[in-house]
C-alpha positions as CSV (number, residue, x, y, z in Angstrom):
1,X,-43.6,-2.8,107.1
2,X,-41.8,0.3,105.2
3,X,-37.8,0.1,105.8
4,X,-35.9,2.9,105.4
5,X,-32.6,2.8,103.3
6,X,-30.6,2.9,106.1
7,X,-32.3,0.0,107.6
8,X,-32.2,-1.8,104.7
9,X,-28.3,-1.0,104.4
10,X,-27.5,-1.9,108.1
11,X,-29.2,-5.4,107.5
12,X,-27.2,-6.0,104.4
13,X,-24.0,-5.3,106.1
14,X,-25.5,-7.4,109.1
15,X,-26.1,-10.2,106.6
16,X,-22.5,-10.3,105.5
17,X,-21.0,-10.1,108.4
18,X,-23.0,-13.0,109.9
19,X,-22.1,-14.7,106.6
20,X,-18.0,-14.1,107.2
21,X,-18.4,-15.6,110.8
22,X,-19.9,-18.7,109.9
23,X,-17.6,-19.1,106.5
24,X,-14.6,-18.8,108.8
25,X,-15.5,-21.9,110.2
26,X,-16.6,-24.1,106.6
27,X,-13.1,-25.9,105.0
28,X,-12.5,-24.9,101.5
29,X,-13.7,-21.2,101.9
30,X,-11.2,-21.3,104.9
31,X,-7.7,-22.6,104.5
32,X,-5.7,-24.2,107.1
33,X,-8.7,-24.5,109.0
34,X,-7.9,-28.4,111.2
35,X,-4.4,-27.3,111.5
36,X,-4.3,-23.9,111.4
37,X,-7.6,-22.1,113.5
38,X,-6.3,-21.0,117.0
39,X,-9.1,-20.0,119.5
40,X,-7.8,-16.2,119.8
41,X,-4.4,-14.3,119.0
42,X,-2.5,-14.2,115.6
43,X,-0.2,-17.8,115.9
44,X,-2.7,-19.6,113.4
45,X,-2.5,-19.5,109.9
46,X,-6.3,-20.2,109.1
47,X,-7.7,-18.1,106.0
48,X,-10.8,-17.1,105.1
49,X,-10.2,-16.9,100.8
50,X,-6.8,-17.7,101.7
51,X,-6.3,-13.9,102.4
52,X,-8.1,-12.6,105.8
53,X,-6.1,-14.4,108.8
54,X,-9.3,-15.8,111.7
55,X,-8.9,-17.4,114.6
56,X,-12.2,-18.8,116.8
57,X,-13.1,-15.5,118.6
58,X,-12.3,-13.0,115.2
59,X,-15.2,-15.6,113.6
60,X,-17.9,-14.9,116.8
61,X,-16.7,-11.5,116.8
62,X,-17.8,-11.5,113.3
63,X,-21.2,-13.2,113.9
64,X,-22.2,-11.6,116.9
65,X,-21.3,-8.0,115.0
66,X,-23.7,-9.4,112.3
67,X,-26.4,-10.2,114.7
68,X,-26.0,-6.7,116.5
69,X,-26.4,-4.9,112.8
70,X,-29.6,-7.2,112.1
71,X,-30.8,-6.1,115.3
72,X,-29.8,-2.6,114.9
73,X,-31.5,-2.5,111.8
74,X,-35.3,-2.9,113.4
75,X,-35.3,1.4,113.5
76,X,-33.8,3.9,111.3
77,X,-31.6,5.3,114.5
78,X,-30.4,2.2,115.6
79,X,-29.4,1.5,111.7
80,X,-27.6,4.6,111.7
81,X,-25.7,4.1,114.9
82,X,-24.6,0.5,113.5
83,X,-23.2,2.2,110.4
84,X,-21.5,5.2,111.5
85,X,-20.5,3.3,115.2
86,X,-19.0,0.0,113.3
87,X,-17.3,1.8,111.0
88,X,-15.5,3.8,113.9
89,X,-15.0,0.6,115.2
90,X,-13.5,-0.7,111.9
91,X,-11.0,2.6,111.9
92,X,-9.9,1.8,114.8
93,X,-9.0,-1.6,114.1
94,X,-6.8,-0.1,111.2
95,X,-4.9,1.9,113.8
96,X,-4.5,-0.6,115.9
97,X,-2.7,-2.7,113.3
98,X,-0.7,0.2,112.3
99,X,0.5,0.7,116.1
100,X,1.2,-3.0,116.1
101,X,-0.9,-3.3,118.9
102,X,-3.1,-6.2,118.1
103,X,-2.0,-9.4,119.7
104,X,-5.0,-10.2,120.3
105,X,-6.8,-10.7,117.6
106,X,-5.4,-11.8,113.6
107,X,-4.6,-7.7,111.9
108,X,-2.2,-8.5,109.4
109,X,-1.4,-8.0,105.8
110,X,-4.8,-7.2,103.6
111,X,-6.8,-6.6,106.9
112,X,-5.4,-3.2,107.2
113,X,-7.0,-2.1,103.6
114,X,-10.1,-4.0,104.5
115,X,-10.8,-2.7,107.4
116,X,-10.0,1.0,106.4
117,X,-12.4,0.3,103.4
118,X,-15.4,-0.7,105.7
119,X,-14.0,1.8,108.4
120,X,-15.4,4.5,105.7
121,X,-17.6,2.6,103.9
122,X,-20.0,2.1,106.6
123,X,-19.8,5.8,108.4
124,X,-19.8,6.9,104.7
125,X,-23.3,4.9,104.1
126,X,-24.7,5.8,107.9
127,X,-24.4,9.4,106.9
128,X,-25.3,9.4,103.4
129,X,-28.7,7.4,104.0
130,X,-29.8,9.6,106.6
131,X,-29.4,13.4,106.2
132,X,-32.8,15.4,105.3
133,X,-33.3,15.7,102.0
134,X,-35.2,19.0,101.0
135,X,-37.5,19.2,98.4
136,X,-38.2,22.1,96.6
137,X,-41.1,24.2,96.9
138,X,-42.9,24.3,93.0
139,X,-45.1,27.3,92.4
């Protein structure tokens, strides 16, 4: 079965993000993990690399947004609307953390710059891999 680059993009970023949510939960690529995961919110101190505060739902969020974008990926549309509809997603996480409305969920410190980075990443990569290409005519 033929994959387009878009689909093969969607279930890369799918694939990582899978990847985070279950390392969020695995001691030593998490710090503070016994002590420090809370179920939700941004009391905890948990770590994953010791720089991206998690708590119990930002690591499912994680997964579940991994297993969407793995099953996104099946068709070239579906790929495309992950990409470019995560990435909004992922903007608007960055303005949320600048509004300092995100109790509910870890947004602090480096998450700002990562989540801008995928933010335009991803839209960046949803439109790149799928606008027509035109081939020139040879006479």
């Amino acid at each position: 079965m033929d994959r387009t680059p878009v689909q093969n993009m969607a279930r890369l970023v799918g694939v990582v993000f899978l990847l985070v949510g279950v390392a969020g939960f695995i001691p030593g690529i998490t710090t503070n993990l016994y002590d420090g995961l809370e179920f939700a919110g941004d009391a905890g101190n948990a770590k994953v690399l010791g720089l991206f505060e998690v708590s119990v739902l930002h690591n499912i969020v994680h997964g579940l947004f991994g297993v969407a974008g793995l099953a996104m990926a099946a068709t070239a549309s579906g790929a495309r609307t992950f990409l470019i509809g995560g990435g909004a997603i992922y903007l608007l996480l960055a303005v949320i953390q600048v509004i300092g409305a995100g109790d509910w969920v870890p947004l602090v410190g480096p998450d700002l710059w990562l989540h801008l980075g995928l933010g335009v990443g991803m839209i960046g990569l949803g439109y790149a891999l799928t606008r027509e290409r035109v081939t020139p005519v040879t006479t």
